[in-house]
Structures are given as structure tokens and as C-alpha cells.
DRENPA-212739 format. One record per residue: x, y, z of N, C-alpha, C in turn; residue in three letters; residue number from 1. Coordinates in steps of 0.2 Angstrom, whole numbers. Layout:
BEGIN
   n.c1   n.c2   n.c3  ca.c1  ca.c2  ca.c3   c.c1   c.c2   c.c3  residuo  num
      X      Y      Z      X      Y      Z      X      Y      Z      ALA  NUM
...
***
This chain:
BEGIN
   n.c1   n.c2   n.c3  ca.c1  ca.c2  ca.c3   c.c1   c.c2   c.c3  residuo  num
    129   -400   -740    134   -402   -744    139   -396   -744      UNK    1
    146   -397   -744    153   -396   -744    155   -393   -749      UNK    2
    155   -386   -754    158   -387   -760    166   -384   -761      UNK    3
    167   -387   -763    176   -384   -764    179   -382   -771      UNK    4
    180   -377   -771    184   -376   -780    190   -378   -780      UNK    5
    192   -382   -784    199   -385   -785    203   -379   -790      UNK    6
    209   -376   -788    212   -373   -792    219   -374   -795      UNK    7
    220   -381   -791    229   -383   -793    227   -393   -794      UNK    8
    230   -396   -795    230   -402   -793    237   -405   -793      UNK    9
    241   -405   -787    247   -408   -786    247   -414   -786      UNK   10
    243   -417   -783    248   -425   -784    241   -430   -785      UNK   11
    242   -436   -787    236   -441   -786    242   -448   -784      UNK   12
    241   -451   -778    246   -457   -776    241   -464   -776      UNK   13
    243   -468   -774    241   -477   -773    243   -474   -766      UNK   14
    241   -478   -760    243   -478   -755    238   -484   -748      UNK   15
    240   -487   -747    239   -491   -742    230   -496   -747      UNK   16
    229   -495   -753    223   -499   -755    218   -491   -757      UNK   17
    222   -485   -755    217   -481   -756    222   -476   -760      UNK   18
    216   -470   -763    219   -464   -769    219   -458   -765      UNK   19
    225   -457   -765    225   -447   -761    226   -445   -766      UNK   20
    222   -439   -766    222   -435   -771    221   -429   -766      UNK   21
    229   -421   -769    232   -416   -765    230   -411   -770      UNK   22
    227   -406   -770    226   -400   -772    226   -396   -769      UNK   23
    225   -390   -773    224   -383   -772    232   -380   -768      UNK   24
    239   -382   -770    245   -380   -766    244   -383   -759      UNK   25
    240   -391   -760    241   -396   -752    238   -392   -746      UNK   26
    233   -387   -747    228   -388   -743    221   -392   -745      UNK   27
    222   -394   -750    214   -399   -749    219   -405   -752      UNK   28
    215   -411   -747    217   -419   -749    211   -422   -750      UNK   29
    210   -426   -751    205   -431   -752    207   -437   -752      UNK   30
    203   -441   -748    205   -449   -749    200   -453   -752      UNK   31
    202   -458   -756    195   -461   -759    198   -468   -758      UNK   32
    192   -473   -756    193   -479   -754    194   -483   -762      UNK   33
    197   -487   -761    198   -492   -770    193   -492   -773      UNK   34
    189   -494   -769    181   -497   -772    178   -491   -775      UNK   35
    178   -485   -771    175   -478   -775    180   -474   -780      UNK   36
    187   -476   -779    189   -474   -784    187   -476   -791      UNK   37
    189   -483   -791    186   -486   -797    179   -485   -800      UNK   38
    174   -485   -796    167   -483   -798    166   -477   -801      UNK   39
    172   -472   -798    171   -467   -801    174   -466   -808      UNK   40
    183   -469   -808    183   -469   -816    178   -474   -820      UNK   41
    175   -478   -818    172   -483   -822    164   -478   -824      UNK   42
    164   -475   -822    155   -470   -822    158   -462   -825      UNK   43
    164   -462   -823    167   -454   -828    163   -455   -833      UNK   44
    162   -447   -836    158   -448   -845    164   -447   -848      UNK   45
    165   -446   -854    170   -446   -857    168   -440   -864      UNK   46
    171   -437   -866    169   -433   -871    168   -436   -876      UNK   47
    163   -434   -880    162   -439   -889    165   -434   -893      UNK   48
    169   -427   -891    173   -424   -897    179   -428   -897      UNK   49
    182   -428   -901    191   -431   -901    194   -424   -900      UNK   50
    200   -425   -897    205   -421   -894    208   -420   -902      UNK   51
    213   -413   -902    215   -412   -910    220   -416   -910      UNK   52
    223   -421   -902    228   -425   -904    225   -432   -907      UNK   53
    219   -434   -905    216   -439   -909    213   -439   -916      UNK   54
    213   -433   -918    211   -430   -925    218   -430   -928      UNK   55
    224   -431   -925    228   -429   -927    230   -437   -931      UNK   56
    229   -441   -925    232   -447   -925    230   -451   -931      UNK   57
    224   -450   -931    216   -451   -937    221   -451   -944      UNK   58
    222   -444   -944    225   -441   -952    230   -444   -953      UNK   59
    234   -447   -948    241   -450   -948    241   -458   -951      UNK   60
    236   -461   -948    236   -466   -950    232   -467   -956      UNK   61
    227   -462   -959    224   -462   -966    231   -462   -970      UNK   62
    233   -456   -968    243   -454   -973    246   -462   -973      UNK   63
    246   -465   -968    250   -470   -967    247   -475   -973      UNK   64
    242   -478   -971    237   -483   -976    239   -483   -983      UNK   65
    237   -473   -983    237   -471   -990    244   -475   -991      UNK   66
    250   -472   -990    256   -474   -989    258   -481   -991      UNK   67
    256   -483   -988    258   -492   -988    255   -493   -995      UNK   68
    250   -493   -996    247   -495  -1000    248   -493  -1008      UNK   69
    251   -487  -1007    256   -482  -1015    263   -488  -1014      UNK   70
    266   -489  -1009    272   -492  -1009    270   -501  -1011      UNK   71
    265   -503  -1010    266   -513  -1012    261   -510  -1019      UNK   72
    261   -518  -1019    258   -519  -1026    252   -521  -1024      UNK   73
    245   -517  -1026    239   -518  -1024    236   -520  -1032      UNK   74
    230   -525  -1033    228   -524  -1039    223   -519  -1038      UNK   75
    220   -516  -1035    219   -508  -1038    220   -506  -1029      UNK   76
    220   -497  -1031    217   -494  -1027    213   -488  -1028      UNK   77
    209   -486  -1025    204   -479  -1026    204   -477  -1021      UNK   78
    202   -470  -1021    200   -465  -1019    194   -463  -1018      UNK   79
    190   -459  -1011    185   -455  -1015    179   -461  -1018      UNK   80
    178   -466  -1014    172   -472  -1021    165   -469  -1016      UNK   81
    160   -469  -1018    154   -471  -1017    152   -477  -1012      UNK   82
    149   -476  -1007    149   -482  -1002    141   -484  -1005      UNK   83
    140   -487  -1009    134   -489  -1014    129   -484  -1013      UNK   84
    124   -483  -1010    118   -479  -1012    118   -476  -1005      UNK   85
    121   -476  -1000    123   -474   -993    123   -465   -994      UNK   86
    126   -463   -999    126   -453  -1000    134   -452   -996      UNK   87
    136   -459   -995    143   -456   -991    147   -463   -995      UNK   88
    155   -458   -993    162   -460   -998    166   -463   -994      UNK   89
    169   -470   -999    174   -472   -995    180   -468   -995      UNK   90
    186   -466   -990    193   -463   -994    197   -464   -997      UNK   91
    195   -472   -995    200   -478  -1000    198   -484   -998      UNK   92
    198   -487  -1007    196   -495  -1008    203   -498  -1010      UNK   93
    206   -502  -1004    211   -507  -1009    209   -514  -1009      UNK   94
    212   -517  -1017    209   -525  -1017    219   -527  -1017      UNK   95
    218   -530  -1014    228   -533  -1015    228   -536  -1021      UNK   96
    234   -537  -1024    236   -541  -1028    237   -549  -1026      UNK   97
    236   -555  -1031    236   -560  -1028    230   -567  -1027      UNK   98
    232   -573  -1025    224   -577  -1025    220   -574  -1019      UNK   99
    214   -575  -1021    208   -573  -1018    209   -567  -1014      UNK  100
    208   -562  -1015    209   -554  -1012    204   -553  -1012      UNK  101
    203   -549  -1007    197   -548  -1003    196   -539  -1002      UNK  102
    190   -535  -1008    193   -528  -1009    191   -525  -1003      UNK  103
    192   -522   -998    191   -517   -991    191   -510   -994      UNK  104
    185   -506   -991    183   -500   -991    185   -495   -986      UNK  105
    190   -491   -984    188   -486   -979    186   -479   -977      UNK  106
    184   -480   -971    179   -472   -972    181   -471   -965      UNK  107
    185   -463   -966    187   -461   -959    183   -455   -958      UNK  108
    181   -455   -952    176   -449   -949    179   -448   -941      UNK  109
    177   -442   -938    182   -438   -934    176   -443   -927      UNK  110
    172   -444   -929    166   -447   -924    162   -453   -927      UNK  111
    161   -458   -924    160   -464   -926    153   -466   -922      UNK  112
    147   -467   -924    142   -469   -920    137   -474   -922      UNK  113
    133   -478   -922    132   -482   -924    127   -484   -929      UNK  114
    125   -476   -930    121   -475   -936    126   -472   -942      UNK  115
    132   -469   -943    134   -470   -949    137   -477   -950      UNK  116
    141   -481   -943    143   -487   -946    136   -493   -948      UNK  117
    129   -492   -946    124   -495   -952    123   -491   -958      UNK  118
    126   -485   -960    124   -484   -968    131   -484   -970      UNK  119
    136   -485   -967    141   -491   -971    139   -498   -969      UNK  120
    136   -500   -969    135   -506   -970    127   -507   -974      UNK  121
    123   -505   -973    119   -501   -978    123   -502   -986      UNK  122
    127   -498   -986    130   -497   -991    134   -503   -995      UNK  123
    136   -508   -990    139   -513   -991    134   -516   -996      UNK  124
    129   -518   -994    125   -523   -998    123   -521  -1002      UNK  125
    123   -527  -1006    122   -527  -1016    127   -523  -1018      UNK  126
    133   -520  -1017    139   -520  -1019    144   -524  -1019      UNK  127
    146   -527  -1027    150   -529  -1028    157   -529  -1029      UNK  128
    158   -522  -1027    163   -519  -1031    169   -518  -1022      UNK  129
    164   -518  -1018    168   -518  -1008    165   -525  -1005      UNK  130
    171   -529  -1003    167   -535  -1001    166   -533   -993      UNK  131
    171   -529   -990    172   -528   -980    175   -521   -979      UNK  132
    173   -516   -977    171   -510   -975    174   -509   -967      UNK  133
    179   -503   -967    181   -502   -961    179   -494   -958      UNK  134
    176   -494   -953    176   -486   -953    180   -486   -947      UNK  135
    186   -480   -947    189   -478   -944    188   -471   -938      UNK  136
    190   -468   -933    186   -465   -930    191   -464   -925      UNK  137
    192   -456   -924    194   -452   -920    193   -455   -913      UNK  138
    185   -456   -913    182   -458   -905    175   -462   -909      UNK  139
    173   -465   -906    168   -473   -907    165   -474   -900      UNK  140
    159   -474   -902    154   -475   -896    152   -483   -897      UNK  141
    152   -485   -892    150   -492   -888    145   -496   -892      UNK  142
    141   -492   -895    135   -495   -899    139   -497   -908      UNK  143
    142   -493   -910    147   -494   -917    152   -498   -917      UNK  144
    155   -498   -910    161   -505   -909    157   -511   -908      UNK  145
    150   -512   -906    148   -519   -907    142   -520   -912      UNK  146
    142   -516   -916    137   -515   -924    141   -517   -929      UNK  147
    149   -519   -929    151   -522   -935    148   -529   -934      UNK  148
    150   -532   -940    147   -540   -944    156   -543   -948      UNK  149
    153   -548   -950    160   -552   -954    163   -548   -959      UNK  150
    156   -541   -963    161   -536   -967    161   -531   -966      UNK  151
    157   -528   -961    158   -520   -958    163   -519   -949      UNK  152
    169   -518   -950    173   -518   -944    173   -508   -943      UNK  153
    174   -507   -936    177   -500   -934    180   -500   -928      UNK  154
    185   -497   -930    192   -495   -927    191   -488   -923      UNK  155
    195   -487   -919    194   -481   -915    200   -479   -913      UNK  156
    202   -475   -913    210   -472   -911    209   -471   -905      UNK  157
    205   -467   -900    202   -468   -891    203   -473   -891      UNK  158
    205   -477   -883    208   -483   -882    210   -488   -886      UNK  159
    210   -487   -894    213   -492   -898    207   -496   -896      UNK  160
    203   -496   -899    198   -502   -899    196   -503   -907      UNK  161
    193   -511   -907    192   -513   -914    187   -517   -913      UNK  162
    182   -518   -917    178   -522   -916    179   -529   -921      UNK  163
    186   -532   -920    191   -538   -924    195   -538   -920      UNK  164
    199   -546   -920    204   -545   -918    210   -544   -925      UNK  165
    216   -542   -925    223   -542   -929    222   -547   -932      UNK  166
    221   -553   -929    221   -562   -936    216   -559   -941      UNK  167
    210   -555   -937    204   -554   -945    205   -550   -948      UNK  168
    210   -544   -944    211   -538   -951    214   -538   -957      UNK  169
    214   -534   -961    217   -535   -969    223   -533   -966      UNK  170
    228   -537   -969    234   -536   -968    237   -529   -970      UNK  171
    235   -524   -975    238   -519   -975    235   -515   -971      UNK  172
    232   -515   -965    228   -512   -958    231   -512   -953      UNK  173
    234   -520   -953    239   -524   -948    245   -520   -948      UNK  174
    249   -521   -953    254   -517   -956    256   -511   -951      UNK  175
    251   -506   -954    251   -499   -954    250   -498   -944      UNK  176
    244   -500   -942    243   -503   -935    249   -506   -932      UNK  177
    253   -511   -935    259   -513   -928    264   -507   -930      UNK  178
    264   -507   -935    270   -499   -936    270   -497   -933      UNK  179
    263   -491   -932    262   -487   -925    266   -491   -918      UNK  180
    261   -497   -917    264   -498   -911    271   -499   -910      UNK  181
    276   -503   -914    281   -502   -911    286   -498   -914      UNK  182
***
């Protein structure tokens, strides 16, 4: 085996069906055929810390929620609740103003995996006071985005993934969510 230290990375192109990838000041190229490129990004590992730009993004959208929800009219909001008997807090409980409101909990964490999102859901039950529980998350592993139910959802700022679609979210999530986006 060949080993090579990359020390520059100039260019990565498309080219003819395959990926050249030019390093080290264009003494090393490499070609990679479609099929092994892709396997390779499909097999990359991916870091489970969030970058402080995703930690960033996290605190942005909590400010935002927060935000939205100081500016309409909600029949309540809190702060800081009790996620029932679970030893962990939600950030913010809002229940809207209006027929049938439906109260949602949320609890932001910088990593999402799919043992806190069962002790928020854990927590969800026999409390009446949160009907649907959102845990929101810098970066979410594969296991926590397919662990929610019809009242426990998690969102992940890494590739924007939800385990909902936008029709099921609470409107004041939507909101705050299409804002970012457009």
C-alpha cells in the first residue's frame, strides 16, 4: 500500500462520469469512478459533535421561537417546565390562543440521540400539562429521528432533518422554520 500526505486540496471537478480530485499544489490527482465516489460519501462517518456554526444556528432559532412567541398572542407561555418525571426541562412550553390548542414542549440540546429523545417521551406520559414534545438538536443520530411518535418529534439543524413533515408541525415552529428559510 501507497500512502500519500495531502497537504493542499485544489480542486475537486465532475468530469467525464467520474471525480478528479487535485492536491498537494497539482502534483497529486486522483480519479474516482461515480460509483466509488458516491460509496464513499455515502460510508463517510460524520462527527456527532456540532460545529459552533451549528450550535450557533441552535441558539438562533431557540431566540427566534422565543421571539415569535413574546410577539403573537399565545394562551400561555413558560419557561424552564419540568419534562414530568424525566430530571430534564423543557425551554419552552407554548399552548396558542384559540379552539382546540394543542400545548408543545421544547427542549434544545447541542446532541440529540435517541435515549434522551425516549426520556422526553418518558416524560411525556401522564402529563397533562404538554400534549407533543419537540427536541431540537444541533446534530441528531439516525436512531432519535426515527424514535418520535404522533407526540414526541426531533428536528436537527444537520441536514435539516425532522422526523414530521411542515403540515404536522405547530405552526409557531413553521413560522420561525420558513423564516430561516426564505
Amino acid at each position: 500500500m501507497h500512502e500519500v500526505r495531502v497537504e493542499s486540496l485544489e480542486k475537486l471537478e465532475s468530469r467525464e462520469g467520474r471525480m478528479l480530485l487535485s492536491a498537494n499544489a497539482g502534483s497529486l490527482s486522483i480519479v474516482f469512478s461515480q460509483e466509488v465516489w458516491e460509496n464513499l460519501l455515502a460510508n463517510a462517518p460524520s462527527s456527532a459533535e456540532p460545529t459552533p456554526e451549528e450550535l450557533e444556528e441552535l441558539d438562533y432559532l431557540k431566540e427566534q421561537l422565543e421571539g415569535h412567541a413574546d410577539e403573537e398572542s399565545f394562551g400561555s407561555l413558560l419557561r424552564d417546565v419540568p419534562c414530568g418525571y424525566s430530571g430534564l426541562r423543557y425551554d419552552l412550553v407554548l399552548r396558542p390562543a384559540g379552539l382546540f390548542p394543542m400545548t408543545t414542549g421544547y427542549h434544545f440540546a447541542s446532541v440529540v440521540d435517541a435515549g434522551l429523545a425516549a426520556r422526553i417521551g418518558a416524560g411525556l406520559e401522564g402529563n397533562d400539562a404538554v400534549e407533543q414534545a419537540y427536541v431540537v438538536g444541533a446534530v441528531a443520530d439516525d436512531a432519535a429521528l426515527m424514535s418520535g411518535d404522533e407526540s414526541l418529534r426531533v428536528l436537527c439543524v444537520r441536514g435539516r432533518s425532522c422526523s414530521t413533515s411542515r403540515f404536522e408541525m405547530p405552526p409557531e415552529l413553521w413560522q420561525v422554520l420558513s423564516g430561516r428559510l426564505g
